[in-house]
N, CA and C atoms as an extended XYZ file, in Angstrom:
567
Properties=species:S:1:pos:R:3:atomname:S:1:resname:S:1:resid:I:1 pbc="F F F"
N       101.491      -67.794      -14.401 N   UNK     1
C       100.487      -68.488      -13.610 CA  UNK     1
C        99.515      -69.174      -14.572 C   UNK     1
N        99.190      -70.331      -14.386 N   UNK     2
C        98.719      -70.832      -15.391 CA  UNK     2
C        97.086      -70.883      -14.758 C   UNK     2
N        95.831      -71.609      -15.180 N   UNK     3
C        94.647      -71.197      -15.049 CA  UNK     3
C        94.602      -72.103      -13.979 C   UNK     3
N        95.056      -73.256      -13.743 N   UNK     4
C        94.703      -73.945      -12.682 CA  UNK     4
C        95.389      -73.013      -11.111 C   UNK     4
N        96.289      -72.682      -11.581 N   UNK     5
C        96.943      -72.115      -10.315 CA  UNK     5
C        95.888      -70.292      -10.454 C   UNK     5
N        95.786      -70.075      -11.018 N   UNK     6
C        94.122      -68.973      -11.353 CA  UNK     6
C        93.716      -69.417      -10.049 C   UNK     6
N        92.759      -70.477      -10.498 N   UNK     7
C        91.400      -70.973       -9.599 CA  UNK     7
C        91.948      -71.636       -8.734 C   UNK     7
N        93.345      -71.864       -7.999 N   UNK     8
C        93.610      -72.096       -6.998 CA  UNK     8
C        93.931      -70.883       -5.964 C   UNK     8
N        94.082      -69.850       -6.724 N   UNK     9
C        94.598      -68.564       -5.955 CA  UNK     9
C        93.447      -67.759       -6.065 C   UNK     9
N        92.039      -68.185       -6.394 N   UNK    10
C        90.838      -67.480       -6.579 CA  UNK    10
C        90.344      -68.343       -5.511 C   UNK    10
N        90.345      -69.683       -5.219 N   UNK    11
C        89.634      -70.596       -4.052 CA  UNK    11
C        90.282      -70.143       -3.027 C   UNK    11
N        91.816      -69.737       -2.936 N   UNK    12
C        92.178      -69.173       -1.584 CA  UNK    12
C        91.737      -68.000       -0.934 C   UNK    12
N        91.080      -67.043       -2.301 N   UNK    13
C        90.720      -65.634       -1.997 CA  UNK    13
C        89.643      -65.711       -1.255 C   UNK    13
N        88.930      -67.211       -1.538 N   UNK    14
C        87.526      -67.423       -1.664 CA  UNK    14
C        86.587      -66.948       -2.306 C   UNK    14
N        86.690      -66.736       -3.626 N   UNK    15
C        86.553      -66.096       -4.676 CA  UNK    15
C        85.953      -67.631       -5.598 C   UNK    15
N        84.886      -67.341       -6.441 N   UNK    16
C        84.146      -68.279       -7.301 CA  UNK    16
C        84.336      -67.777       -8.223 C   UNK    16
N        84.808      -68.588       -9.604 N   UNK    17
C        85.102      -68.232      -10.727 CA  UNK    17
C        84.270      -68.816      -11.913 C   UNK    17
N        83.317      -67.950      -12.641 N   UNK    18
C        82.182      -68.540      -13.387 CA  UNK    18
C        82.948      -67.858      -15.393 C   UNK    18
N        82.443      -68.797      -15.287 N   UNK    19
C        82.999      -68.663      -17.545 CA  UNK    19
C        82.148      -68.712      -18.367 C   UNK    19
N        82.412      -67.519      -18.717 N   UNK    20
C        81.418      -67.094      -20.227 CA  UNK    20
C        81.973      -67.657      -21.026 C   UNK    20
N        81.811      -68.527      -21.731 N   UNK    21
C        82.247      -69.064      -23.345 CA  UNK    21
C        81.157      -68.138      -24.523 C   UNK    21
N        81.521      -68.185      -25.525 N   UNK    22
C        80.898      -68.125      -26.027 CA  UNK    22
C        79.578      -68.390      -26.383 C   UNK    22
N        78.981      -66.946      -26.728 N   UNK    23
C        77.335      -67.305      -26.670 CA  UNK    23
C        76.882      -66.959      -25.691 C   UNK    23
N        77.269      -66.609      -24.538 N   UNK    24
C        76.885      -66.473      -22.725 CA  UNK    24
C        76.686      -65.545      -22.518 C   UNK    24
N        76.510      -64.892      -21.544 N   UNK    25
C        76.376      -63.869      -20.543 CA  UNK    25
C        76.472      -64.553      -19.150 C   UNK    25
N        76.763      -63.564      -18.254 N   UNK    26
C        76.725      -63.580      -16.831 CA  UNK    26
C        76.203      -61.951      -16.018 C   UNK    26
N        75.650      -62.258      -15.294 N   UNK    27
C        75.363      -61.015      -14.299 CA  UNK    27
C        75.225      -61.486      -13.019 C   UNK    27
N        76.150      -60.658      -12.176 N   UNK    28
C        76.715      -60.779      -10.873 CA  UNK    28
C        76.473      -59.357      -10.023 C   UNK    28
N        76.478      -59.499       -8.481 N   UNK    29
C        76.411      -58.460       -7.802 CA  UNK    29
C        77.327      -59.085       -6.863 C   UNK    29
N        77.710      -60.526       -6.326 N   UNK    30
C        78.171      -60.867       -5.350 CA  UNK    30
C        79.614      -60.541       -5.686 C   UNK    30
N        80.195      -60.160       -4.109 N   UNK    31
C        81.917      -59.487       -4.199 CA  UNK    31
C        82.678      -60.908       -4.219 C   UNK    31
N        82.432      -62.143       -4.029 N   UNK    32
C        83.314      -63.138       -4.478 CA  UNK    32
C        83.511      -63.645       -5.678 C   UNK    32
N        82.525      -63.691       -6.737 N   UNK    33
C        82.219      -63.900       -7.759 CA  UNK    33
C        83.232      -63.080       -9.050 C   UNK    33
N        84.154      -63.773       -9.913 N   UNK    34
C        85.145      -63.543      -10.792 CA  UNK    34
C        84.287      -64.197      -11.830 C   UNK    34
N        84.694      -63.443      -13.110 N   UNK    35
C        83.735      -63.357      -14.528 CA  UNK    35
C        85.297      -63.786      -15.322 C   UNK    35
N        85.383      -65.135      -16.201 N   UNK    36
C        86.675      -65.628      -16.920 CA  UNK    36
C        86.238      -65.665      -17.977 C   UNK    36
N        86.976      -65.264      -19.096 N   UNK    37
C        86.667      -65.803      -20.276 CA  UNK    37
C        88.042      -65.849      -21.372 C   UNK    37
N        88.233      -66.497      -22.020 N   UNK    38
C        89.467      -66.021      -23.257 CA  UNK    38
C        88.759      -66.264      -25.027 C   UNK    38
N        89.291      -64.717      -25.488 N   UNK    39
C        88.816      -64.749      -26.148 CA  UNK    39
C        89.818      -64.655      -27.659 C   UNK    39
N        89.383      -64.332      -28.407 N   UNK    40
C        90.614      -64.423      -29.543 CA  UNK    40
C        89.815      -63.470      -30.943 C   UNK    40
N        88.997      -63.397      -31.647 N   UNK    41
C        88.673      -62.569      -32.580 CA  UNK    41
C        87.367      -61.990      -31.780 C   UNK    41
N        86.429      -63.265      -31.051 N   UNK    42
C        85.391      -62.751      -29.906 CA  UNK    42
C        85.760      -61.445      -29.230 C   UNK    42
N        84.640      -60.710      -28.774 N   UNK    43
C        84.664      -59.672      -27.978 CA  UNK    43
C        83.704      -59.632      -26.673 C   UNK    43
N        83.896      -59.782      -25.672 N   UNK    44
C        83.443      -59.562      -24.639 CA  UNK    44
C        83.172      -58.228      -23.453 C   UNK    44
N        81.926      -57.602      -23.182 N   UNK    45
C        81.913      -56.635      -23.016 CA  UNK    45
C        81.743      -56.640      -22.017 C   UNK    45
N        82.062      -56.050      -20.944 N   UNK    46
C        82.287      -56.055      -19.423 CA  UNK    46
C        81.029      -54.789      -18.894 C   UNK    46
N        80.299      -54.943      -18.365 N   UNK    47
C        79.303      -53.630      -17.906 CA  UNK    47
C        79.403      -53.539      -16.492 C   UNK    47
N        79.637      -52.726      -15.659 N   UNK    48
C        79.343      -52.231      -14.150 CA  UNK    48
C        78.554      -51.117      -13.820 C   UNK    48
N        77.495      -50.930      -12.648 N   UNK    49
C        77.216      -49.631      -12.338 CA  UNK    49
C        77.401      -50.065      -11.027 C   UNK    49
N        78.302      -48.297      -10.500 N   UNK    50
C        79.562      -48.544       -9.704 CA  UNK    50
C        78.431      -48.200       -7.983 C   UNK    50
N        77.165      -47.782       -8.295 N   UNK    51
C        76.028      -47.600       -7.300 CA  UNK    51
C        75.392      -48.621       -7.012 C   UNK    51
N        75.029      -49.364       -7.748 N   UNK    52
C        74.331      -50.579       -7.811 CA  UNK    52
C        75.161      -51.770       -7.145 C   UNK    52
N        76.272      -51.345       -7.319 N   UNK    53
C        77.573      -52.411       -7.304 CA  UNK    53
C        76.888      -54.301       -8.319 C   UNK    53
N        76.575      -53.377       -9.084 N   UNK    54
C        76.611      -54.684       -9.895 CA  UNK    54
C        76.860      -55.100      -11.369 C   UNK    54
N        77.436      -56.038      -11.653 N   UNK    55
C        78.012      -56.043      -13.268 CA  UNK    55
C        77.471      -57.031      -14.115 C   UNK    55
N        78.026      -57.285      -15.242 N   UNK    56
C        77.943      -58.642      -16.283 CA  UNK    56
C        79.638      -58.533      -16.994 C   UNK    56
N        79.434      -59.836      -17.929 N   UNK    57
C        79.997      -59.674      -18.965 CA  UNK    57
C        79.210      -61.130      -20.365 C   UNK    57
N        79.732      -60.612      -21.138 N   UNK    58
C        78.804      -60.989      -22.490 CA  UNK    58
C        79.988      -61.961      -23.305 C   UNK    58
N        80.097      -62.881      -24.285 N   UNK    59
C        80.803      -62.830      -24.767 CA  UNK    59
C        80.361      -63.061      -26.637 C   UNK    59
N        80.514      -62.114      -27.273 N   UNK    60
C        80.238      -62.549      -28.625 CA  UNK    60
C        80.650      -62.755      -30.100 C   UNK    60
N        80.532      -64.075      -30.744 N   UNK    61
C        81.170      -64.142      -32.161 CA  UNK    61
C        81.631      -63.159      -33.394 C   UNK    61
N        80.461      -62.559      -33.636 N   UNK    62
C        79.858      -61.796      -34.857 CA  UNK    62
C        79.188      -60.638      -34.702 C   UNK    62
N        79.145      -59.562      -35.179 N   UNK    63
C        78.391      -58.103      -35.244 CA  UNK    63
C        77.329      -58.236      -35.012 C   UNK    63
N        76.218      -57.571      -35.447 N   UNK    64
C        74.842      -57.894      -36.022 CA  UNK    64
C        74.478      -59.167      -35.609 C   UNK    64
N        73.223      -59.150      -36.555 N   UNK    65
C        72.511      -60.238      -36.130 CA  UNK    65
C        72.064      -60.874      -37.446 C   UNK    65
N        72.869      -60.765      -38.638 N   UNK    66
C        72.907      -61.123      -39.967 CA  UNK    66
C        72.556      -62.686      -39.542 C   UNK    66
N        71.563      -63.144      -40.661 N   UNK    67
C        71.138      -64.821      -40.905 CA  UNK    67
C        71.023      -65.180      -39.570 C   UNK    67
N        70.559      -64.838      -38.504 N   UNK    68
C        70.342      -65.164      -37.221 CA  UNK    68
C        69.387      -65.985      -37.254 C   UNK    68
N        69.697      -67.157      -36.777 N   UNK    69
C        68.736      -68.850      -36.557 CA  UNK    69
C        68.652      -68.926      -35.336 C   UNK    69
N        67.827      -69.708      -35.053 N   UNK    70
C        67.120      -69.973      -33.558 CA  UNK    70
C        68.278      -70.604      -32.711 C   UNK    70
N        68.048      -70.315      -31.590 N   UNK    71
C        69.063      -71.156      -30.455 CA  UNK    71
C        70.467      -70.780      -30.805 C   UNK    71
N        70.810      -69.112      -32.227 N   UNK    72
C        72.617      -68.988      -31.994 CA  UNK    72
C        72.381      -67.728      -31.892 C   UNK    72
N        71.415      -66.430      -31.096 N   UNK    73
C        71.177      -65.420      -31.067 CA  UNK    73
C        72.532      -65.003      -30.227 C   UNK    73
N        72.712      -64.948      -29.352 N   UNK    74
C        73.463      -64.979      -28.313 CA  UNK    74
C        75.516      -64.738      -29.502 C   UNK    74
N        75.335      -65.622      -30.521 N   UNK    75
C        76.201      -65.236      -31.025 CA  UNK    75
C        76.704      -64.161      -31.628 C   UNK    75
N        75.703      -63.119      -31.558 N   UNK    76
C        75.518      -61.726      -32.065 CA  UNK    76
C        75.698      -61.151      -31.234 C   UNK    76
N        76.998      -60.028      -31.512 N   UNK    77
C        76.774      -58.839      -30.630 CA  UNK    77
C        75.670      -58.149      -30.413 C   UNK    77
N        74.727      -57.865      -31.340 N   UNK    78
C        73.578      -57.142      -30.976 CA  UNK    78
C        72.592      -57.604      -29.897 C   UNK    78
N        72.122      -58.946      -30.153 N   UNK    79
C        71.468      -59.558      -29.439 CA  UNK    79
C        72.580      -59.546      -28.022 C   UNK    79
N        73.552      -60.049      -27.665 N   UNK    80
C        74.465      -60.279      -26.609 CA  UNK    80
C        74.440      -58.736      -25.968 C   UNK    80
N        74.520      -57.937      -26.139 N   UNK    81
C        74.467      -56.096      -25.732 CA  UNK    81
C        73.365      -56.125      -24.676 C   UNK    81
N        72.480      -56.457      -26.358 N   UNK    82
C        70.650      -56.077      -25.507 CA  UNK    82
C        70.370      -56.825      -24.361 C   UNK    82
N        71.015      -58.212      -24.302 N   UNK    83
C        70.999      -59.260      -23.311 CA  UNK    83
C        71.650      -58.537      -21.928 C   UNK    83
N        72.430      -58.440      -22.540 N   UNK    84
C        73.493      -58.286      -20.895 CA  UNK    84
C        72.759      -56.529      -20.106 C   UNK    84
N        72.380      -55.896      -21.390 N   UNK    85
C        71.803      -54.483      -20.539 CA  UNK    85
C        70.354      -54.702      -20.251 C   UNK    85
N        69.888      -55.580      -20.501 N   UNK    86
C        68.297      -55.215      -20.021 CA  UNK    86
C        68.503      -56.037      -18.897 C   UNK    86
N        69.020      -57.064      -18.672 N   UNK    87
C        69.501      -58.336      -17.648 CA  UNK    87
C        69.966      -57.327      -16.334 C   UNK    87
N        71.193      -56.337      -16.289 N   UNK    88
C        71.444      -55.268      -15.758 CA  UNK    88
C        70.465      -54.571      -15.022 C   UNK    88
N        69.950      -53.785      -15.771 N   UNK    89
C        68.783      -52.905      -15.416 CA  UNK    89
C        67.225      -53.592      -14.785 C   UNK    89
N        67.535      -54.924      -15.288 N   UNK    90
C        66.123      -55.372      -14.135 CA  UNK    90
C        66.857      -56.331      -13.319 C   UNK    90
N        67.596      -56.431      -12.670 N   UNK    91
C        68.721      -56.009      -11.591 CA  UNK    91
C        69.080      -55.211      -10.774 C   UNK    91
N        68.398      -53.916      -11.148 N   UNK    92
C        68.830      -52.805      -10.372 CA  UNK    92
C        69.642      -52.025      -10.799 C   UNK    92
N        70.306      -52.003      -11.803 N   UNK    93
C        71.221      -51.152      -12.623 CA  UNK    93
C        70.525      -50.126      -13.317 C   UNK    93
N        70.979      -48.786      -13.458 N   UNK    94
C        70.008      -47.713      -13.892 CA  UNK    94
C        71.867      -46.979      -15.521 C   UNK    94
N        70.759      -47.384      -16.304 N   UNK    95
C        71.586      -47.051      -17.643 CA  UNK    95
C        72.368      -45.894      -17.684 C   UNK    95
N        71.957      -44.670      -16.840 N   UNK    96
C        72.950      -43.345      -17.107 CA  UNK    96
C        73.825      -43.963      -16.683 C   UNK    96
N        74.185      -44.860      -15.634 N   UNK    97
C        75.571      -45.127      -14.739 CA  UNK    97
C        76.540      -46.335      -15.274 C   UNK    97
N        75.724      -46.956      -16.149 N   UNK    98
C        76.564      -48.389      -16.875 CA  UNK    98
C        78.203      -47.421      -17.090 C   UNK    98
N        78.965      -48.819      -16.826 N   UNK    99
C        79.965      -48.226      -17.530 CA  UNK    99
C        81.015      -49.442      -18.128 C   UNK    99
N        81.681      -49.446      -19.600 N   UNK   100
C        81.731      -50.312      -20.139 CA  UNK   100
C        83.702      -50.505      -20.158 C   UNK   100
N        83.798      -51.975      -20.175 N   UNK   101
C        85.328      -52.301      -20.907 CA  UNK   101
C        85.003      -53.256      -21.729 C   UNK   101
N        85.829      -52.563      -22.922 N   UNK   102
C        85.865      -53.878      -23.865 CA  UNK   102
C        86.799      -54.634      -24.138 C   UNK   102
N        86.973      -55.982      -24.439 N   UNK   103
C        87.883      -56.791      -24.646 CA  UNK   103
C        88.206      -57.532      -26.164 C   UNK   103
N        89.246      -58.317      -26.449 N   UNK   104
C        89.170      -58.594      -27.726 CA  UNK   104
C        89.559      -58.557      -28.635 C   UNK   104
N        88.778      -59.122      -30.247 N   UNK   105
C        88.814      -58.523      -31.221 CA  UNK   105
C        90.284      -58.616      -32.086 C   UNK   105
N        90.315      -59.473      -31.767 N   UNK   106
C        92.371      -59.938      -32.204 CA  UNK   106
C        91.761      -60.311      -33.447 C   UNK   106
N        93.285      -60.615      -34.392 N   UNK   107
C        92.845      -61.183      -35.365 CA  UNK   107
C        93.761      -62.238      -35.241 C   UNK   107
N        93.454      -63.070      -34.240 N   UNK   108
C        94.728      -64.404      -34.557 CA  UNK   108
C        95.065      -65.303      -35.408 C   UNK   108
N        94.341      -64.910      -36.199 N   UNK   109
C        94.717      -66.053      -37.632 CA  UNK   109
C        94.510      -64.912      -38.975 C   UNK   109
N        96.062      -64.886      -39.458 N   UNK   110
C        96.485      -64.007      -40.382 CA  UNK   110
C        95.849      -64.399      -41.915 C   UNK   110
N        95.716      -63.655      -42.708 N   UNK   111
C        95.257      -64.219      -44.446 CA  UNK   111
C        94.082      -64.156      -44.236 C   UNK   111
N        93.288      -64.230      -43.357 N   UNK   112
C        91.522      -64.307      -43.159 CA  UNK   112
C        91.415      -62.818      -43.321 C   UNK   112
N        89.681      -62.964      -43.247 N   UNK   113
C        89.174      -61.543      -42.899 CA  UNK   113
C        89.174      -61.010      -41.423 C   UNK   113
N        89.720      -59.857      -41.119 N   UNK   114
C        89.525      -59.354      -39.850 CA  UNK   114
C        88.202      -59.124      -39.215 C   UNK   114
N        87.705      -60.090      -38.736 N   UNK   115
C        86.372      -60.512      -38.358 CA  UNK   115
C        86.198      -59.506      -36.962 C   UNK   115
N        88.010      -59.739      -36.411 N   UNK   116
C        88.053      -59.325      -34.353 CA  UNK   116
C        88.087      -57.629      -34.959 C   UNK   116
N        88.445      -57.206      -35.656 N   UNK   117
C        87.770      -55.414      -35.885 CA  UNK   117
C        87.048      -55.175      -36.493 C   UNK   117
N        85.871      -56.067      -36.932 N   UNK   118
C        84.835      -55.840      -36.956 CA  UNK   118
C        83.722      -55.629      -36.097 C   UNK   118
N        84.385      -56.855      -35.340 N   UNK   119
C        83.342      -57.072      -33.481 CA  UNK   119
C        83.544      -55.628      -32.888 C   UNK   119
N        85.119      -55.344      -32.540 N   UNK   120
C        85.793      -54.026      -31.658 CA  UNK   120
C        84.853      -52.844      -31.953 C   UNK   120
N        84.746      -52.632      -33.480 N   UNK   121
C        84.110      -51.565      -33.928 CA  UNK   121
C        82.819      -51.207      -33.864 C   UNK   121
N        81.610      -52.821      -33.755 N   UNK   122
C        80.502      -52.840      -33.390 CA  UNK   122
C        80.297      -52.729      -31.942 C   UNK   122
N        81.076      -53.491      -31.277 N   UNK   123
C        80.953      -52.820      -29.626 CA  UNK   123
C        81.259      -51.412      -29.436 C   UNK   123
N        81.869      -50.660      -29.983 N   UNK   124
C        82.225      -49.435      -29.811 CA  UNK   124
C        80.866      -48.703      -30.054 C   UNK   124
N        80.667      -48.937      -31.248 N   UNK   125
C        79.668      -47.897      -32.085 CA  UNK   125
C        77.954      -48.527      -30.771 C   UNK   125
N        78.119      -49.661      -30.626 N   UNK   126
C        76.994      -49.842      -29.875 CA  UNK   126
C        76.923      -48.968      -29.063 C   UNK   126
N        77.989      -49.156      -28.068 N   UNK   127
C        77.602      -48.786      -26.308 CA  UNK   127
C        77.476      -46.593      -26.834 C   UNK   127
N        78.420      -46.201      -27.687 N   UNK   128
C        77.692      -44.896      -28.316 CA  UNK   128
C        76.542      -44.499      -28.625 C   UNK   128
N        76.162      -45.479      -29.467 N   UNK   129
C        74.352      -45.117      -29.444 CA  UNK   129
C        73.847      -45.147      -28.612 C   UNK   129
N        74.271      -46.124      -27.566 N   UNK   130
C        73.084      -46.318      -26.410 CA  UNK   130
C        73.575      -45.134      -25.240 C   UNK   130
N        74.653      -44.164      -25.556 N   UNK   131
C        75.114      -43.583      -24.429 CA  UNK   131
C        75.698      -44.248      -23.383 C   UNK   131
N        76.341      -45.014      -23.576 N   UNK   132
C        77.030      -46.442      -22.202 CA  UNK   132
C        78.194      -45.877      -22.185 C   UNK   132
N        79.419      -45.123      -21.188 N   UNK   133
C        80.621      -44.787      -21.589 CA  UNK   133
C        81.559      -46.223      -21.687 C   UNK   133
N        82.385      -45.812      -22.089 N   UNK   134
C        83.745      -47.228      -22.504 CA  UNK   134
C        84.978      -46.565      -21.883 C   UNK   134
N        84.927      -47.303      -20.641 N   UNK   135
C        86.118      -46.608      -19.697 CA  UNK   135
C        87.591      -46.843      -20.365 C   UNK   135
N        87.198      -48.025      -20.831 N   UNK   136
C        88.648      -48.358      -21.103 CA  UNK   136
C        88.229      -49.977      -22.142 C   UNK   136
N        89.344      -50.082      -22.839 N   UNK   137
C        89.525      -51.168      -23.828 CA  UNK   137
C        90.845      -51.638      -24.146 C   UNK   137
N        90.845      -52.683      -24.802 N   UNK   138
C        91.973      -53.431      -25.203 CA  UNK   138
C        91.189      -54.624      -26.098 C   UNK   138
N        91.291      -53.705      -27.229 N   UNK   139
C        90.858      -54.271      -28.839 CA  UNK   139
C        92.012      -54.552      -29.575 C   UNK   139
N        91.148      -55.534      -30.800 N   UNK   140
C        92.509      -55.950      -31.943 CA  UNK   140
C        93.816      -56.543      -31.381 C   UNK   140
N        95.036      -56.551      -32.077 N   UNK   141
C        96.175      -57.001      -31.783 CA  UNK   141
C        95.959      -58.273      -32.450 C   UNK   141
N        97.330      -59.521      -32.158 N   UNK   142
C        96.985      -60.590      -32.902 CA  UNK   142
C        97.233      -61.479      -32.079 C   UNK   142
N        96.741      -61.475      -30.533 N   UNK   143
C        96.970      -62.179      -29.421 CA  UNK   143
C        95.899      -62.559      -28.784 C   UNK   143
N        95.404      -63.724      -28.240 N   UNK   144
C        93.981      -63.974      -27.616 CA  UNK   144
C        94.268      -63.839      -26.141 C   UNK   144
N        93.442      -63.273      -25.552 N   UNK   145
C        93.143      -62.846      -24.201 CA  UNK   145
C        92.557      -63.398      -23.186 C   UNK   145
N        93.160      -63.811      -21.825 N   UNK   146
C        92.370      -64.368      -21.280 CA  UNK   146
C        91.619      -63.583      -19.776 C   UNK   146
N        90.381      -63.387      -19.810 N   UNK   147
C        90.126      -61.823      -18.840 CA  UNK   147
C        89.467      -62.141      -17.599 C   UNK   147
N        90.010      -61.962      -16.635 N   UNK   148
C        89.131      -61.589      -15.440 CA  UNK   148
C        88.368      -60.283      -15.188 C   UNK   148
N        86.977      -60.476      -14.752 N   UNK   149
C        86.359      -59.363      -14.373 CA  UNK   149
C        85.417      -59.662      -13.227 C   UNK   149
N        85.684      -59.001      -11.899 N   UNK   150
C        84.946      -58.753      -11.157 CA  UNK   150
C        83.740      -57.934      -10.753 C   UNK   150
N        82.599      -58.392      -11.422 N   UNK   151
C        81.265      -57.493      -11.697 CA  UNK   151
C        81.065      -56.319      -10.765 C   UNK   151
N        81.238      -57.281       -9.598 N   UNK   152
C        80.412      -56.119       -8.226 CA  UNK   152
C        81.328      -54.511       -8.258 C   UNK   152
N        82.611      -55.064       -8.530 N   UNK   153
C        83.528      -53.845       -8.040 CA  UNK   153
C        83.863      -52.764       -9.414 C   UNK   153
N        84.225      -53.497      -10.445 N   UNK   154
C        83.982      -52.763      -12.326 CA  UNK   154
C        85.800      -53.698      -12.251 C   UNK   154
N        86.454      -54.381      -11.057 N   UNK   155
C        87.576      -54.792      -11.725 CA  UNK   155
C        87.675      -55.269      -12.732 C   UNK   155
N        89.122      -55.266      -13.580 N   UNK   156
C        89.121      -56.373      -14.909 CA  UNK   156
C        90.617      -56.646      -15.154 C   UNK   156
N        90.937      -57.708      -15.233 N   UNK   157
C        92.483      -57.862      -15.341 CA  UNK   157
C        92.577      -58.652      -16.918 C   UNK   157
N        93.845      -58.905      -17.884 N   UNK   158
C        94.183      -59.242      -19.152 CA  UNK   158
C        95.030      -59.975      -19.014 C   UNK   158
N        95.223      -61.215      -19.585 N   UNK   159
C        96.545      -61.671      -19.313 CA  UNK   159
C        96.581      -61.920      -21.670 C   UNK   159
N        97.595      -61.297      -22.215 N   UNK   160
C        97.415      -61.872      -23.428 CA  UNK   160
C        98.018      -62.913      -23.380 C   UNK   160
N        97.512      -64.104      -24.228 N   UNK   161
C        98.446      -65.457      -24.620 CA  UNK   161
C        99.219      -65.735      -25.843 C   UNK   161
N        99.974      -66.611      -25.731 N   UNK   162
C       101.055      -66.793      -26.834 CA  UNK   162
C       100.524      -67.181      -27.512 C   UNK   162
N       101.010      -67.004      -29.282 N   UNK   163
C       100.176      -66.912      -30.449 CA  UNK   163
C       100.600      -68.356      -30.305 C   UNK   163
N       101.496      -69.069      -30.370 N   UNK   164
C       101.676      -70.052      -30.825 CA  UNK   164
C       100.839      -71.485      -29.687 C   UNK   164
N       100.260      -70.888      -28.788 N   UNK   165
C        99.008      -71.426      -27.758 CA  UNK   165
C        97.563      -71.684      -28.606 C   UNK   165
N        97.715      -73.068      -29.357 N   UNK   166
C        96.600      -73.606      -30.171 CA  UNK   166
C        95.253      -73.477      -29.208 C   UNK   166
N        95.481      -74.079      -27.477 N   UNK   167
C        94.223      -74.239      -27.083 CA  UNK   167
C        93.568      -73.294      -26.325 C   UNK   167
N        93.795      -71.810      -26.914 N   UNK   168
C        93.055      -70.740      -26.626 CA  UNK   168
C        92.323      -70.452      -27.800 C   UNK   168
N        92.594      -71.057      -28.884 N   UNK   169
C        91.874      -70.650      -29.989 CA  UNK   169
C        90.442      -71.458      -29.662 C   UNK   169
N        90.753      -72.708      -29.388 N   UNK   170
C        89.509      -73.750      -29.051 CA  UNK   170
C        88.840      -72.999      -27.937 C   UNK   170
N        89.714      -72.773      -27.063 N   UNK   171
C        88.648      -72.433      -25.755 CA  UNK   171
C        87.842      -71.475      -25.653 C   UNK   171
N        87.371      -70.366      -26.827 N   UNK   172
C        86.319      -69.498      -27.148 CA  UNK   172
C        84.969      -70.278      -27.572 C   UNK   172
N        85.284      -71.727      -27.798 N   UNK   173
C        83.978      -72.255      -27.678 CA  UNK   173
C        83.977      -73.143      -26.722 C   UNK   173
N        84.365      -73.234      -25.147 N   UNK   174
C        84.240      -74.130      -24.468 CA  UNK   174
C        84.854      -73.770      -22.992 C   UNK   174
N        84.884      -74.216      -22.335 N   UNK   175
C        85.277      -73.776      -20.870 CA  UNK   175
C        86.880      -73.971      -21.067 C   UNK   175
N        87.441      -72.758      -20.772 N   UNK   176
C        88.733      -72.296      -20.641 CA  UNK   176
C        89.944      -73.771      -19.836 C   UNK   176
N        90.672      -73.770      -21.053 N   UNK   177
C        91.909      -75.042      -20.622 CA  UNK   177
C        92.925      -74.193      -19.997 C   UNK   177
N        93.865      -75.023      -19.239 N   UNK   178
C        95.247      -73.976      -18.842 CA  UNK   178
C        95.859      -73.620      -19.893 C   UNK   178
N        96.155      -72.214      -19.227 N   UNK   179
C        96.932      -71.549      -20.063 CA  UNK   179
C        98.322      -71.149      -19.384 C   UNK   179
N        99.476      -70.979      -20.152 N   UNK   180
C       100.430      -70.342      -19.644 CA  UNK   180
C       100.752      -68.887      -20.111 C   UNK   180
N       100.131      -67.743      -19.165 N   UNK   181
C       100.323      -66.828      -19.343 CA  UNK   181
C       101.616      -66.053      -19.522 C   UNK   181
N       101.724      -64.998      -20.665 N   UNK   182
C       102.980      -64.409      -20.478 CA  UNK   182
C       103.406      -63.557      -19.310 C   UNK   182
N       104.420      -62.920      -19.389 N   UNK   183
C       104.910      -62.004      -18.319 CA  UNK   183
C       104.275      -60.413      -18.252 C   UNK   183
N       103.629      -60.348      -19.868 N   UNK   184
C       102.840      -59.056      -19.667 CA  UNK   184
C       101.510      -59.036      -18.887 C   UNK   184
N       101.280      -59.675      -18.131 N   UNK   185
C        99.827      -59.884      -17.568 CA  UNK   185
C        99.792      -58.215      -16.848 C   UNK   185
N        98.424      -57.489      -17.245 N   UNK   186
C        97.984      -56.036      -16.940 CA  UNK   186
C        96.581      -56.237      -16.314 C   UNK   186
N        97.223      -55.458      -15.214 N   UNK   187
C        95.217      -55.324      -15.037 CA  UNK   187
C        94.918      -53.903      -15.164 C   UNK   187
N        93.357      -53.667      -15.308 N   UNK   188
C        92.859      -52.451      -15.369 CA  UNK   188
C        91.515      -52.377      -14.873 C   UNK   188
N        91.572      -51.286      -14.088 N   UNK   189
C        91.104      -50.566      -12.957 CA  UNK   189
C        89.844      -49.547      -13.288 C   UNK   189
């Protein structure tokens, strides 16, 4: 299913489909509302509290907040965390109940530095300090991901993409192009 036929089978659900690119956040409570993003060394962290019925998701470049300049905060996991949980909680979300999936963290381009387990490992070690559980994940690998998550409910579905799919690498900085998903498409619950 490729992304156009996505958001054609999301308009039939009657379902609105909003995209984190990079740098973003989103926070949602409404049950039509689908959270897209594809990511590739990026990590995107999915938050729900399942009382509140309400979620986010984040999507971010880099660990820390090393050499952080004005107007690219957001490219930091740290900053992107703090964003999406305080955003949460004055929302109506109460922190014992967050509960987290993470996404990500590939390393799709071989000979480099593994930048995507660096991210995996800082989202991990984050949502620990802060006490946030991590229901579930799907880190690393050398495949970019393209994710649905439905805030209100904690859904989240994966579709990985083919390595040899140049314009998923681009689309971590820009609103998601079609993709042709493989046959492993998983969701998780």
């Amino acid at each position: 299913m490729t992304t156009s036929a996505f958001s054609r089978a999301a308009a039939e659900a009657g379902e609105r489909t909003v995209h984190v690119i990079q740098g973003q956040h989103a926070i949602v409570a409404e049950p039509d509302v689908v959270l897209s993003t594809i990511l590739g060394s990026c990590v995107a962290a999915c938050l729900h509290d399942p009382v509140a019925r309400i979620g986010g998701m984040n999507h971010f470049l880099l660990p820390g907040d090393e050499g952080n300049r004005a107007g690219e905060a957001m490219k930091y996991g740290v900053n992107a965390m703090e964003l999406l949980i305080n955003g949460l909680l004055q929302r109506g979300a109460t922190r014992a109940r967050l509960q987290a999936k993470l996404f990500g963290g590939a390393q799709v381009v071989q000979n480099l530095s593994n930048i995507g387990a660096t991210n995996g490992a800082f989202a991990l070690k984050f949502l620990e300090v802060e006490g946030i559980v991590c229901v579930s994940q799907s880190l690393g690998g050398d495949r970019a991901r393209r994710i649905r998550y439905w805030p209100e409910s904690g859904r989240a579905s994966q579709i990985l993409l083919e390595k040899t799919n140049r314009e998923a690498f681009a689309a971590e900085r820009r609103t998601p192009a079609p993709q042709k998903p493989p046959a492993d498409d998983v969701e998780l619950f």
